[in-house]
LOVO-643874 format. One record per residue: residue number from 0; x negated, y, z negated of N, C-alpha, C in turn; residue in one letter. Coordinates in nm, 2 decimals. Layout:
REM residues N
[NUM,[X,Y,Z],[X,Y,Z],[X,Y,Z],'A'] ...
END
This chain:
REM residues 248
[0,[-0.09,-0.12,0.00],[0.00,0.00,0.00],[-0.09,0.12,0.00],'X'] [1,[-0.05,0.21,0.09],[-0.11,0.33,0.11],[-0.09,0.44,-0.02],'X'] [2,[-0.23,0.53,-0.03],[-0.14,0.60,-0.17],[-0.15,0.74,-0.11],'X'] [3,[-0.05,0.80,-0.14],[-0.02,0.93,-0.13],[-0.14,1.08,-0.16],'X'] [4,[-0.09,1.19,-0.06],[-0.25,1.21,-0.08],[-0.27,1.33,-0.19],'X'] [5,[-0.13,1.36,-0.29],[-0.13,1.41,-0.40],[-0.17,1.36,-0.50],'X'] [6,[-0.15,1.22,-0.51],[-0.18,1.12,-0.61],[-0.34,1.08,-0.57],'X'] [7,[-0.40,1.06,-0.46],[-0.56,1.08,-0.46],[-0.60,1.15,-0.49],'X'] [8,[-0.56,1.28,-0.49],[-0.62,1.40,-0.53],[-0.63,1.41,-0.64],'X'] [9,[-0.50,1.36,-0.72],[-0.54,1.42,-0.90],[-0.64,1.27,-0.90],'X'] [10,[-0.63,1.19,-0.86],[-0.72,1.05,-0.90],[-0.88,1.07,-0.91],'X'] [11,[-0.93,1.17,-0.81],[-1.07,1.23,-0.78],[-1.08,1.29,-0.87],'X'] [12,[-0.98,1.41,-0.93],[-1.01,1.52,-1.04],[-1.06,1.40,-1.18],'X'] [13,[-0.96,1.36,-1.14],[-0.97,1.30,-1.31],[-1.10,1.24,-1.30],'X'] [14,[-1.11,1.14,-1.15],[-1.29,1.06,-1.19],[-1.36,1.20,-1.18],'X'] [15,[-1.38,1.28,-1.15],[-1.48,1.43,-1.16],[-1.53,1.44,-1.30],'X'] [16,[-1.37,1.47,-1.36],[-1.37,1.47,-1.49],[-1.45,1.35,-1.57],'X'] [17,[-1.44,1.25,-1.54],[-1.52,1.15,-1.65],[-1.66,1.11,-1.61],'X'] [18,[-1.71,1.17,-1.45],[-1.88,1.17,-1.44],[-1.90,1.31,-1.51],'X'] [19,[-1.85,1.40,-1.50],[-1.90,1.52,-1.59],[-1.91,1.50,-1.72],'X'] [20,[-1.78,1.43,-1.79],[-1.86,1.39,-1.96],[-1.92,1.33,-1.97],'X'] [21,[-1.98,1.20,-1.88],[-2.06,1.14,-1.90],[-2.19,1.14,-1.88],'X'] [22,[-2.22,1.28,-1.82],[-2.40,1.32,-1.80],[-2.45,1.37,-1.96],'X'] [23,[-2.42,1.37,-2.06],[-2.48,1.41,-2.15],[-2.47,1.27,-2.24],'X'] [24,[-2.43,1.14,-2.21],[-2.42,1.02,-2.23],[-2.53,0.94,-2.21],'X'] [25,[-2.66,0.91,-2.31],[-2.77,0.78,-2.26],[-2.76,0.72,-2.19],'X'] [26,[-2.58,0.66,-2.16],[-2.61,0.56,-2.04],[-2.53,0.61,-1.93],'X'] [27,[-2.54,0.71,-1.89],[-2.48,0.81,-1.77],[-2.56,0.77,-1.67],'X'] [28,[-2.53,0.81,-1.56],[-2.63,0.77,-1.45],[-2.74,0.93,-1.44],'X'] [29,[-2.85,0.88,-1.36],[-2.97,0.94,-1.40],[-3.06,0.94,-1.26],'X'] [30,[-3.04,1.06,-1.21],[-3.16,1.06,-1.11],[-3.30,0.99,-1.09],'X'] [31,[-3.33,0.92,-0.97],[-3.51,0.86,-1.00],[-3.57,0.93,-0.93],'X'] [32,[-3.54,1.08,-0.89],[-3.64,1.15,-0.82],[-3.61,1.12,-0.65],'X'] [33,[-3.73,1.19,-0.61],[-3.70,1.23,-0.44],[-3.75,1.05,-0.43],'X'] [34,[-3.66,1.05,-0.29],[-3.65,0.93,-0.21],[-3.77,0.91,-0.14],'X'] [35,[-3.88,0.80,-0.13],[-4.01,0.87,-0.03],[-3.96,0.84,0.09],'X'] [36,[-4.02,0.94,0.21],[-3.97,0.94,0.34],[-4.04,0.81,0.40],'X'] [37,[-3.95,0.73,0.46],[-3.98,0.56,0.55],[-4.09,0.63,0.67],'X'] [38,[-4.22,0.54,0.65],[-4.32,0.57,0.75],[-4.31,0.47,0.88],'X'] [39,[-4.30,0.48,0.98],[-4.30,0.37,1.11],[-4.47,0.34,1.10],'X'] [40,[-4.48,0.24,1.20],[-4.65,0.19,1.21],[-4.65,0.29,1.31],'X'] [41,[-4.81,0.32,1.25],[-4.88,0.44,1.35],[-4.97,0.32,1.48],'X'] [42,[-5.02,0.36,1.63],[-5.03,0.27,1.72],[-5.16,0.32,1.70],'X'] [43,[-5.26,0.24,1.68],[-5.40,0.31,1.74],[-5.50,0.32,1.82],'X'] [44,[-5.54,0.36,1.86],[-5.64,0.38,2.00],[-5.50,0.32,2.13],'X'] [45,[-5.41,0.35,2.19],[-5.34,0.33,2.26],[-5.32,0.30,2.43],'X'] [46,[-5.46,0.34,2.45],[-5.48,0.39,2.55],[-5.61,0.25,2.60],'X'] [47,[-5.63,0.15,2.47],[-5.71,0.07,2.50],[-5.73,-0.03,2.65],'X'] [48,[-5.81,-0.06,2.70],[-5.78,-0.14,2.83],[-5.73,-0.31,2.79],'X'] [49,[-5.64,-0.36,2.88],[-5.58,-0.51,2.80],[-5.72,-0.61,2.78],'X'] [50,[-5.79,-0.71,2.72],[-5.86,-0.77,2.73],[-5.92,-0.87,2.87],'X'] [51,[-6.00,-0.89,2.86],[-6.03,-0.97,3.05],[-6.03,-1.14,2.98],'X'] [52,[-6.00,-1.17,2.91],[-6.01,-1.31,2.80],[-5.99,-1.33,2.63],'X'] [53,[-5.98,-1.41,2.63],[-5.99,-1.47,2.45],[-6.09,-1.47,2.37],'X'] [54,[-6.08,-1.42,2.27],[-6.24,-1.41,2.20],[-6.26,-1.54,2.12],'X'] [55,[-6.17,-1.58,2.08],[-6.19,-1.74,2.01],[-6.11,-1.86,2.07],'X'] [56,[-6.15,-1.96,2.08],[-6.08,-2.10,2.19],[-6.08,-2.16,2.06],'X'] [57,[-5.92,-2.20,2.02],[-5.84,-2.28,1.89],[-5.87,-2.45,1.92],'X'] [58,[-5.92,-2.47,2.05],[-5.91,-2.60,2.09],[-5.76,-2.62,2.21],'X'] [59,[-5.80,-2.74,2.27],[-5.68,-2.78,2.32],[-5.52,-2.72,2.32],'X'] [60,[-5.48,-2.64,2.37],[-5.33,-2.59,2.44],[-5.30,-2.63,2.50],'X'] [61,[-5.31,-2.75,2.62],[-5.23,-2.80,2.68],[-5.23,-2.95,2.61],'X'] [62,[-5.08,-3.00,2.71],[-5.06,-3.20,2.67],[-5.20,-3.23,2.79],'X'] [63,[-5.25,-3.30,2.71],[-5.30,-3.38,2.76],[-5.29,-3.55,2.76],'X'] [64,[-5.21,-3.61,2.94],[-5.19,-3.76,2.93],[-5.32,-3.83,2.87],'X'] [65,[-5.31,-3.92,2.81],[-5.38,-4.03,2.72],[-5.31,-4.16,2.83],'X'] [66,[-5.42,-4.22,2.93],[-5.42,-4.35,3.00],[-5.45,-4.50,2.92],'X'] [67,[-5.44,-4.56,2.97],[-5.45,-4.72,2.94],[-5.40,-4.75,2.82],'X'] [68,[-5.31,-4.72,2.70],[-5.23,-4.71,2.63],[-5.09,-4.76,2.65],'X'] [69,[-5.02,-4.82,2.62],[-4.87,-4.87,2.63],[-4.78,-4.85,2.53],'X'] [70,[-4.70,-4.78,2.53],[-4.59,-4.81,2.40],[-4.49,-4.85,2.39],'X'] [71,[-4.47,-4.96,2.36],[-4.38,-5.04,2.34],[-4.26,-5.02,2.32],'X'] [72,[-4.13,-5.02,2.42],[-4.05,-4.94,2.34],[-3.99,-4.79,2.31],'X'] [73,[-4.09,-4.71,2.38],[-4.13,-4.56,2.31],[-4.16,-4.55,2.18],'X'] [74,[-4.18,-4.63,2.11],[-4.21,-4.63,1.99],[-4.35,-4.63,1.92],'X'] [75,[-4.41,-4.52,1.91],[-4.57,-4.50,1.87],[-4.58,-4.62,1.73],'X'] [76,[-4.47,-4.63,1.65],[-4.56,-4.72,1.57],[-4.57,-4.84,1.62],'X'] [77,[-4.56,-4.88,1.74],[-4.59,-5.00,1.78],[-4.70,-5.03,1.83],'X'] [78,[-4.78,-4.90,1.83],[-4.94,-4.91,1.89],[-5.05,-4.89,1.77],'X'] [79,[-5.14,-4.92,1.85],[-5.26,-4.96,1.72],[-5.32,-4.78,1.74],'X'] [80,[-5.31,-4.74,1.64],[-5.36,-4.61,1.63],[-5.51,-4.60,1.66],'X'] [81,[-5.58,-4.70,1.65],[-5.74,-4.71,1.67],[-5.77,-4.72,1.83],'X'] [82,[-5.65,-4.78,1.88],[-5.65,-4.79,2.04],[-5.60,-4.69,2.12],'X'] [83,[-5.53,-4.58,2.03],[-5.51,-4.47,2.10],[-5.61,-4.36,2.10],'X'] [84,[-5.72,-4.38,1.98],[-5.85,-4.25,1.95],[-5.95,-4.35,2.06],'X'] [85,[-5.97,-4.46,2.08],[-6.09,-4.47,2.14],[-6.01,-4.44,2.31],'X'] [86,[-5.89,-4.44,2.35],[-5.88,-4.42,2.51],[-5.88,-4.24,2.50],'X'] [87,[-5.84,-4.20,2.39],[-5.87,-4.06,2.40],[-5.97,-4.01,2.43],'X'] [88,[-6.03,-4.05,2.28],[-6.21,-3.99,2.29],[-6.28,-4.04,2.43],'X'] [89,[-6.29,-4.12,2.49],[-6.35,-4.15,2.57],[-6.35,-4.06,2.68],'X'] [90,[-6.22,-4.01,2.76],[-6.21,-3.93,2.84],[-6.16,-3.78,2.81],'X'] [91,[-6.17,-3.76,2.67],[-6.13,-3.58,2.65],[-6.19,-3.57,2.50],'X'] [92,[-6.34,-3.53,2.52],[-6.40,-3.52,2.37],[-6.32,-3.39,2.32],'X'] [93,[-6.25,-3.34,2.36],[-6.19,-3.20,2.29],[-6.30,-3.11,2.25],'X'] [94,[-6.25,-3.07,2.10],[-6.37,-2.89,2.10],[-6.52,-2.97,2.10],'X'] [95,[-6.55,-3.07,2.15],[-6.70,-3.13,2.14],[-6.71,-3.12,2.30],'X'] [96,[-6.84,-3.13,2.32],[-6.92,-3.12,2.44],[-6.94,-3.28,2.46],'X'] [97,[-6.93,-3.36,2.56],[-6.95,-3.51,2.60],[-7.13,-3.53,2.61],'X'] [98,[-7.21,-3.40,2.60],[-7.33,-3.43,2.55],[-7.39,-3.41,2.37],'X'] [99,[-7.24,-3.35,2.35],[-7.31,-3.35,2.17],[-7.30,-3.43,2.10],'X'] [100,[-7.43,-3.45,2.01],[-7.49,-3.59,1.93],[-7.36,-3.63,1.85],'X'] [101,[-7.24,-3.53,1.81],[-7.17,-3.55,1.70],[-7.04,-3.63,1.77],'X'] [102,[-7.02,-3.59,1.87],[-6.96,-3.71,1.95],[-6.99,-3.77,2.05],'X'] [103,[-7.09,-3.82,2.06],[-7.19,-3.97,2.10],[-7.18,-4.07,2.02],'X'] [104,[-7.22,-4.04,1.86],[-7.21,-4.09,1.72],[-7.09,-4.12,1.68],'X'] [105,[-6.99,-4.06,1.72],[-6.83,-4.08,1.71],[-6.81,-4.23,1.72],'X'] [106,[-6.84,-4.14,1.86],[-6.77,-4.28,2.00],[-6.87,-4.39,1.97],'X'] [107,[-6.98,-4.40,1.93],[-7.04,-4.53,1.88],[-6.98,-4.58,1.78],'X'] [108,[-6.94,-4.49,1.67],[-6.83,-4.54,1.51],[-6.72,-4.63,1.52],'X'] [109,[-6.68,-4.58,1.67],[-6.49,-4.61,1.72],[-6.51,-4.78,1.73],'X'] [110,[-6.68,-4.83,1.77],[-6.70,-4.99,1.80],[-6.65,-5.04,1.70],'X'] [111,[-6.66,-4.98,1.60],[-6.67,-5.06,1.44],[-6.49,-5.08,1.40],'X'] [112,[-6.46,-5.04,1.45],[-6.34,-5.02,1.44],[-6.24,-5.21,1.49],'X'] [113,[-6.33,-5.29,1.45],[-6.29,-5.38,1.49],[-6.12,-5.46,1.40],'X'] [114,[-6.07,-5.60,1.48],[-5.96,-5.60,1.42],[-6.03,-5.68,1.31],'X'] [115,[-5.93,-5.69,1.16],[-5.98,-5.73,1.04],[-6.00,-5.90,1.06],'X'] [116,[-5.95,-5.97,1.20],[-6.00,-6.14,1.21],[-6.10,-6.10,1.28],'X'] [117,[-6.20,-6.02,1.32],[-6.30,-6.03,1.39],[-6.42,-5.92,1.34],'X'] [118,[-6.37,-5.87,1.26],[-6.49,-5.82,1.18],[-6.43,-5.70,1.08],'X'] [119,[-6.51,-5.57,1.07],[-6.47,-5.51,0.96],[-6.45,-5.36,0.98],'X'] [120,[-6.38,-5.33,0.93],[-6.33,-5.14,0.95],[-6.38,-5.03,0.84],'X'] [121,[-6.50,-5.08,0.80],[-6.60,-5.00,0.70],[-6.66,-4.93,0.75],'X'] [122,[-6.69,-4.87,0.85],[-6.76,-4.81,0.92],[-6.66,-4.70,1.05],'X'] [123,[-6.55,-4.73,1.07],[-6.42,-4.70,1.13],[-6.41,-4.55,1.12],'X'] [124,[-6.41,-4.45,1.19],[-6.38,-4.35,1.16],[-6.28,-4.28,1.16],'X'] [125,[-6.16,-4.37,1.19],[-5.99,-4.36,1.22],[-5.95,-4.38,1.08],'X'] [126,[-5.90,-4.26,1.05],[-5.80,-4.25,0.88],[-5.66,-4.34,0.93],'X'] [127,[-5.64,-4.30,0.81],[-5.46,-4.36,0.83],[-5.37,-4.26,0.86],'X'] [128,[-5.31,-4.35,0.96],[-5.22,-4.26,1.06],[-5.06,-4.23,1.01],'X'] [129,[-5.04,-4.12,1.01],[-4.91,-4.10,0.94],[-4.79,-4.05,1.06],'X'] [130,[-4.69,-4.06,1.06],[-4.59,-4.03,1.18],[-4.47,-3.91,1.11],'X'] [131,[-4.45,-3.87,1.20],[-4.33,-3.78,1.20],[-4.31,-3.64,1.33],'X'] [132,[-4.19,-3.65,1.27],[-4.11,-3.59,1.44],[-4.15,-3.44,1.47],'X'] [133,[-4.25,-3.41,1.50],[-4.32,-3.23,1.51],[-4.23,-3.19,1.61],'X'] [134,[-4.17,-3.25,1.73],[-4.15,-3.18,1.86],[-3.98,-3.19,1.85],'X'] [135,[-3.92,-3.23,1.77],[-3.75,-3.20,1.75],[-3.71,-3.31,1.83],'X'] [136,[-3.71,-3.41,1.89],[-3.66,-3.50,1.96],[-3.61,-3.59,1.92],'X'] [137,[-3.65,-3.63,1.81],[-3.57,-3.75,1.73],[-3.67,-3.88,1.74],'X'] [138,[-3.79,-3.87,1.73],[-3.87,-3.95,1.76],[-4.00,-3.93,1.68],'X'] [139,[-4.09,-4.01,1.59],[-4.14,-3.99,1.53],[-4.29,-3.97,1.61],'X'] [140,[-4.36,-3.88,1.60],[-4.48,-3.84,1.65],[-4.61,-3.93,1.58],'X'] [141,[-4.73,-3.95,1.62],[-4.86,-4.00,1.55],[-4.94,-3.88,1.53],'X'] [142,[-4.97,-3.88,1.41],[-5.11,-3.78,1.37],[-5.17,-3.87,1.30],'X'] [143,[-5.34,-3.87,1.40],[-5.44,-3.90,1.34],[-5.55,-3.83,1.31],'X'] [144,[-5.61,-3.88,1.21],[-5.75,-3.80,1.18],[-5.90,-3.86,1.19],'X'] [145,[-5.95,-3.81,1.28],[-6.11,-3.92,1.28],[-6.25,-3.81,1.16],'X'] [146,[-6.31,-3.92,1.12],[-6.42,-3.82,1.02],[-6.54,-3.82,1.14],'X'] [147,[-6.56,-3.79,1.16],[-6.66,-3.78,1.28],[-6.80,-3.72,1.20],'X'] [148,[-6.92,-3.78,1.29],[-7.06,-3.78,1.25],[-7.11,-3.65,1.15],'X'] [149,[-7.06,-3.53,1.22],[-7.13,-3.38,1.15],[-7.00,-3.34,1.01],'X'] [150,[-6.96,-3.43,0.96],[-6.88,-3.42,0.84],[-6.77,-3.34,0.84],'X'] [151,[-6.72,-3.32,1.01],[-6.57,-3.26,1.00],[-6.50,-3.37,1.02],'X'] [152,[-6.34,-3.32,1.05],[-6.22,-3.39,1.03],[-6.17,-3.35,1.17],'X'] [153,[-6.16,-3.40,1.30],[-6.12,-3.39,1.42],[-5.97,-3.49,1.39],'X'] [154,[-5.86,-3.38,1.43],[-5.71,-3.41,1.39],[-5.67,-3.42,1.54],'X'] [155,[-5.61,-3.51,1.56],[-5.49,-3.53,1.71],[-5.38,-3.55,1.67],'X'] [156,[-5.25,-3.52,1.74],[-5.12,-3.57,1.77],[-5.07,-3.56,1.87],'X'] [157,[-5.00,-3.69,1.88],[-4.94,-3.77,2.01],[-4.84,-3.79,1.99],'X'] [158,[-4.76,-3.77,2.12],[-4.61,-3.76,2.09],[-4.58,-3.90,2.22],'X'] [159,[-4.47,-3.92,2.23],[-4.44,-4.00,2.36],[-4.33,-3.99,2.43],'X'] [160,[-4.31,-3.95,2.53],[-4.25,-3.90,2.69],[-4.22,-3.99,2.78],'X'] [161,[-4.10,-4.05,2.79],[-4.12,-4.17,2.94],[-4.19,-4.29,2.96],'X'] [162,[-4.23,-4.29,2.83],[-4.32,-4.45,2.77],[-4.46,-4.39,2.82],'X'] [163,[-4.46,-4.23,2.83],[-4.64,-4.19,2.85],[-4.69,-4.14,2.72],'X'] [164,[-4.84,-4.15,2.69],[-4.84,-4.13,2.55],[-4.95,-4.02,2.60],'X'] [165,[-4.89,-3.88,2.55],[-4.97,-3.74,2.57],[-5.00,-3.71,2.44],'X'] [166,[-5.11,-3.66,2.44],[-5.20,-3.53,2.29],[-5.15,-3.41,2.33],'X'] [167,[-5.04,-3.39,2.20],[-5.01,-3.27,2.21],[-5.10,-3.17,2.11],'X'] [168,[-5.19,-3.21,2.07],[-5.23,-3.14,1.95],[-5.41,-3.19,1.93],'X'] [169,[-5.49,-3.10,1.92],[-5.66,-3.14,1.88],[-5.71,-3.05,1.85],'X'] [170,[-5.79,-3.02,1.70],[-5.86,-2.96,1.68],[-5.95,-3.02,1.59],'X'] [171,[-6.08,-2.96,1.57],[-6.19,-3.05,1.45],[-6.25,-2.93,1.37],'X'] [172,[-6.25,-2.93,1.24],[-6.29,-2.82,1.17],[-6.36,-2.89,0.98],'X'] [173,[-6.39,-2.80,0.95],[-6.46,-2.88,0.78],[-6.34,-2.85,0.69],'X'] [174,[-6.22,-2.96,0.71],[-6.10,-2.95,0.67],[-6.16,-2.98,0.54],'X'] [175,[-6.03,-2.93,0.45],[-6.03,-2.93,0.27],[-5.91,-3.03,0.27],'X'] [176,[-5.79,-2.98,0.35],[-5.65,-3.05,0.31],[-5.57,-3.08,0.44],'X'] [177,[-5.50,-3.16,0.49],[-5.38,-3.15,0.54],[-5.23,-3.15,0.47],'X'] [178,[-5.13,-3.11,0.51],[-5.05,-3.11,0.51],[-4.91,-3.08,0.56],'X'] [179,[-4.78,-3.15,0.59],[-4.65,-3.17,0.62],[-4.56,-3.09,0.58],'X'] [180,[-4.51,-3.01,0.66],[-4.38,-2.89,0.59],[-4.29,-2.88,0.66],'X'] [181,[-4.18,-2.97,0.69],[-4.10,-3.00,0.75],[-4.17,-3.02,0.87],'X'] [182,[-4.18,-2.95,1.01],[-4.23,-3.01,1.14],[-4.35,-2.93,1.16],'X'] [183,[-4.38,-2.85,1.04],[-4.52,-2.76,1.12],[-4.67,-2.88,1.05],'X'] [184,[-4.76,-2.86,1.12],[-4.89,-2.91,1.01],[-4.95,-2.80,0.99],'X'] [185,[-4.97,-2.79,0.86],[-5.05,-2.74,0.79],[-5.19,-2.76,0.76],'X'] [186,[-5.30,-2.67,0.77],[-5.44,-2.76,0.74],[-5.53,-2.64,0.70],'X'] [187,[-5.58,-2.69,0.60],[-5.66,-2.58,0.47],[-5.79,-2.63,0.52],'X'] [188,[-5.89,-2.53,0.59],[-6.03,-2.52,0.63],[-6.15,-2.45,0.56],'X'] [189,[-6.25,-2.48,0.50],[-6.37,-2.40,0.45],[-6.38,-2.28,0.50],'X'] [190,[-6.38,-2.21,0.46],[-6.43,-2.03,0.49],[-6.58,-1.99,0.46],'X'] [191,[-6.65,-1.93,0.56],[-6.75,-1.91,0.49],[-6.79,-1.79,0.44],'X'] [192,[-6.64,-1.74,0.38],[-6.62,-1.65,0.27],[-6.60,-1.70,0.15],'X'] [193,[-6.75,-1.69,0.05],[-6.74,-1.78,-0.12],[-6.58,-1.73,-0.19],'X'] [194,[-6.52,-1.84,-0.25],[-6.40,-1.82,-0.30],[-6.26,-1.81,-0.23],'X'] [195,[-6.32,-1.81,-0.07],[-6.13,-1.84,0.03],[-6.16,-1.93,0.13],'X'] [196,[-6.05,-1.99,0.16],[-6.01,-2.08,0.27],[-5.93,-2.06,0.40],'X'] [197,[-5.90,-2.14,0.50],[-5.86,-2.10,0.57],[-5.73,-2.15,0.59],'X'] [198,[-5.60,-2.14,0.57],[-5.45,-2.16,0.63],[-5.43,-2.17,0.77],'X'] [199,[-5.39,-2.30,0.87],[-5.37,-2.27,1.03],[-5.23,-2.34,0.97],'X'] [200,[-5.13,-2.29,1.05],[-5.06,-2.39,1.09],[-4.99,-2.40,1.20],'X'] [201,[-5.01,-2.48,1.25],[-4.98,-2.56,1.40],[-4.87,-2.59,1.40],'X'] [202,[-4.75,-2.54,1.50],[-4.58,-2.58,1.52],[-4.57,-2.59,1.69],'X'] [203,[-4.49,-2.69,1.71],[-4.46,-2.73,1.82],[-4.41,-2.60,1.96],'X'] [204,[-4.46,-2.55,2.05],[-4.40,-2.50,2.10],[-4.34,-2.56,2.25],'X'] [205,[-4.21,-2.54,2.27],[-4.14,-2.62,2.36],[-4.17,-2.58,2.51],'X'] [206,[-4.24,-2.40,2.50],[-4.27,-2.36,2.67],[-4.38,-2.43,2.68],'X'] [207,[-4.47,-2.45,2.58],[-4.66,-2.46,2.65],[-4.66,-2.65,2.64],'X'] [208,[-4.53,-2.72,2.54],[-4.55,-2.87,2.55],[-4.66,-2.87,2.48],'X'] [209,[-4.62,-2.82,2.36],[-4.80,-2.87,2.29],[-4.76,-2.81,2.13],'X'] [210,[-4.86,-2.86,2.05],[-4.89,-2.78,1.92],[-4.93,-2.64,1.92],'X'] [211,[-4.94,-2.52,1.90],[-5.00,-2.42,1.89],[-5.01,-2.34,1.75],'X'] [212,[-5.16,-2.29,1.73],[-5.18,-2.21,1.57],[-5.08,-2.06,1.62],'X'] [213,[-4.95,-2.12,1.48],[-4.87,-2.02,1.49],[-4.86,-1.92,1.41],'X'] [214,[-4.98,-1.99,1.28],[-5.02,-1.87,1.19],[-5.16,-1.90,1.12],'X'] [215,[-5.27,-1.78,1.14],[-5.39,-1.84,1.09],[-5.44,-1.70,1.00],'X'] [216,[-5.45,-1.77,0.86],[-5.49,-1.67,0.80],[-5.59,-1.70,0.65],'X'] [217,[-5.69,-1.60,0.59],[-5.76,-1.65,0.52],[-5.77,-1.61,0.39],'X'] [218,[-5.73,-1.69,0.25],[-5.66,-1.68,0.13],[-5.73,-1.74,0.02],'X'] [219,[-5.74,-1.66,-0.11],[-5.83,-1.71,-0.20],[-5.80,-1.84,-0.25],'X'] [220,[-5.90,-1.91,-0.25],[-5.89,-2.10,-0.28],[-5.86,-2.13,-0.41],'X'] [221,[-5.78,-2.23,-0.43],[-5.72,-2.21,-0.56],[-5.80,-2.23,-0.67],'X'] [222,[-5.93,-2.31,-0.62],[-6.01,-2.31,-0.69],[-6.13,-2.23,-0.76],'X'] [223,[-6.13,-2.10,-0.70],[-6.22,-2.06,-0.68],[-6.23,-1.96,-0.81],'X'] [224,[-6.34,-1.91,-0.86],[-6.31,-1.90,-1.01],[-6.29,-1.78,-1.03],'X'] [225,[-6.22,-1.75,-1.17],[-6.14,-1.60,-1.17],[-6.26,-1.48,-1.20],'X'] [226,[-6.19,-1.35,-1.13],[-6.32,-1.27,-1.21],[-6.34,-1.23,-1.36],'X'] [227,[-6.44,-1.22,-1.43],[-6.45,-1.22,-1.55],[-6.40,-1.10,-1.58],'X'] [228,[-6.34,-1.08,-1.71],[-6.30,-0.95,-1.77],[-6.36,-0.93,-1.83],'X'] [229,[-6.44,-0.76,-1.84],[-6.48,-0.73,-1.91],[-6.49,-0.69,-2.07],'X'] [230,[-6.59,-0.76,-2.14],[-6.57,-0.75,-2.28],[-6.66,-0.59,-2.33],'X'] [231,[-6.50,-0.53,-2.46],[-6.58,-0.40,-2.52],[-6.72,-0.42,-2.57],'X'] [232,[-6.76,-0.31,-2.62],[-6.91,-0.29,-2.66],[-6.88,-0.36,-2.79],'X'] [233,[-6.94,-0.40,-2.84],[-6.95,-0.37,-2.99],[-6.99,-0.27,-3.10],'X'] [234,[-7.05,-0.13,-3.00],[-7.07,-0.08,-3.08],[-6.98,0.03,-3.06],'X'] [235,[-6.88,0.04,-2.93],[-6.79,0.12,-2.95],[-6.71,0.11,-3.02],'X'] [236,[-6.65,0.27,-3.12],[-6.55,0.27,-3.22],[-6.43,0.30,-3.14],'X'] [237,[-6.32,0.23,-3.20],[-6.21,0.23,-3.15],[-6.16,0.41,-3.12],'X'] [238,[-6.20,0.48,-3.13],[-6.12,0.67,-3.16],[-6.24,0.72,-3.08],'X'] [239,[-6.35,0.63,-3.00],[-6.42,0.73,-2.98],[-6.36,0.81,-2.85],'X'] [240,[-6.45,0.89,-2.79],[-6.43,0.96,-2.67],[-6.55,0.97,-2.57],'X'] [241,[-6.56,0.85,-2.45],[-6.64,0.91,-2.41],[-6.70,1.01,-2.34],'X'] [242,[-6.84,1.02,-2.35],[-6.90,1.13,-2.36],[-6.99,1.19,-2.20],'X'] [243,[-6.98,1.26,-2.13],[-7.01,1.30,-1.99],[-7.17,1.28,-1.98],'X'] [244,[-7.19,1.20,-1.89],[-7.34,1.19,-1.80],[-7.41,1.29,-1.73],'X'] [245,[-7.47,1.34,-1.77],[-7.54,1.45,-1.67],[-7.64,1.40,-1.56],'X'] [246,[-7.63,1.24,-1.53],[-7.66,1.23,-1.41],[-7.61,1.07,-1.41],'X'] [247,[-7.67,1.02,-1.25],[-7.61,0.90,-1.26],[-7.77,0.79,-1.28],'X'] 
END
C-alpha cells in the first residue's frame, strides 16, 4: 500500500527529529572522516615497443603424441607407467638437451626399471604414478614424476585421446613439493632466494591442448626461520628519553 505524501512527510520530520537527539548520544552515528579518493593503475612507459620473444621457456606448451604405447581401453591405468616414461624420454627429452649428461644418465636409469619377475626397480627412476582428471573430460589423466641424475624432479602428464596417449604437460625443476587442488597441479620449487620458494601452478588450457603455468609466483617457505625481535638494553631505564646523536 502506497502511503500518502502528508503522512511521509510528518514521517521524515519525526525521523529528523530522533537523528537530531541522537547526536549528543555515545552511540549516535559518527563521522570517519574524508572518504580517500579511489586511484586507477597508473600505465607506465606506454609507448614501449611489443617484445620480439619470451624471455623465459616454462618447458613444453604443446601436446605432444607419445608413439608405441597402447591403452587399453582408453584407460591409462591400464598401462605400465614405466612404459610410457621410457617411449617418452626416448624421443622428447623435454627442457633437457639429448646431448646433456643428466639425460643420458636418465635414460640409462629407465633400463633398471625392470619388471619385479626379472629383476629389480632399485635403481628405477619412475616414482609412483598417481591419476586424475586435469582436462575436465571425465577421464582420469597420469602424472608422473622421474628423479633424474642432476637431483631434480622432471614431472609429465598424459592424458588419452582416441586410444592416442599425448603429454600434455613437462617440466623439470629442484622441486620441494607437489600437489593436487581440484584439477590444477601445484608444485613448490627452490628459490634461490634464502627463505622463499617458488609456487607454479599448471591448469589445463582447452585452446593450447595442454597444461600451462597459470600462476607463478615467489613466497616465504614455511620453513624458513622467523626474524629475530629485538631484545631492550638492559641498561635502558624504563622513563628514559632518548637522547640526539650529533653524528652518525
Amino acid at each position: 500500500m502506497n502511503r500518502s505524501r502528508p503522512a511521509l512527510a510528518t514521517a521524515l520530520a519525526a525521523a529528523v527529529v530522533l537523528l537530531a537527539g541522537g547526536c549528543g548520544d555515545p552511540g549516535g552515528l559518527r563521522g570517519a572522516g574524508p572518504t580517500p579518493t579511489a586511484q586507477g593503475p597508473t600505465h607506465l612507459w606506454p609507448d614501449l615497443p611489443p617484445p620480439s620473444a619470451p624471455a623465459e621457456d616454462y618447458g613444453a606448451i604443446e601436446a605432444v603424441k607419445v608413439e608405441g604405447v597402447e591403452v587399453p581401453g582408453g584407460d591409462l591405468r591400464e598401462v605400465d607407467p614405466v612404459d610410457v616414461v621410457r617411449a617418452d624420454y626416448q624421443e622428447n627429452p623435454g627442457m633437457y638437451e639429448t646431448s646433456d649428461s643428466a639425460y643420458r644418465k636418465t635414460l640409462d636409469r629407465l633400463a633398471d626399471c625392470a619388471a619385479e619377475s626379472t629383476g629389480t626397480r632399485e635403481r628405477c627412476p619412475v616414482l609412483k604414478a598417481y591419476y586424475r582428471d586435469l582436462t575436465g573430460d571425465d577421464k582420469d589423466d597420469l602424472i608422473v614424476g622421474v628423479s633424474t641424475s642432476d637431483d631434480n624432479l622432471d614431472i609429465r602428464v598424459y592424458a588419452e585421446e582416441g586410444r592416442q596417449l599425448t603429454q600434455i604437460m613437462e617440466m623439470s625443476d629442484a622441486v620441494l613439493g607437489v600437489e593436487l587442488a581440484g584439477r590444477d597441479l601445484i608444485i613448490r620449487a627452490v628459490s634461490s632466494l634464502p627463505g622463499y620458494e617458488y609456487h607454479t601452478v599448471w591448469s589445463w588450457d582447452a585452446h593450447q591442448k595442454a597444461m600451462l603455468p597459470t600462476s607463478d609466483e615467489i613466497v616465504r617457505a614455511p620453513d624458513a626461520p622467523r626474524p629475530r625481535t629485538p631484545r631492550p638494553s638492559p641498561s635502558a631505564s624504563p622513563g628514559a628519553t632518548p637522547s640526539e646523536s650529533g653524528g652518525r
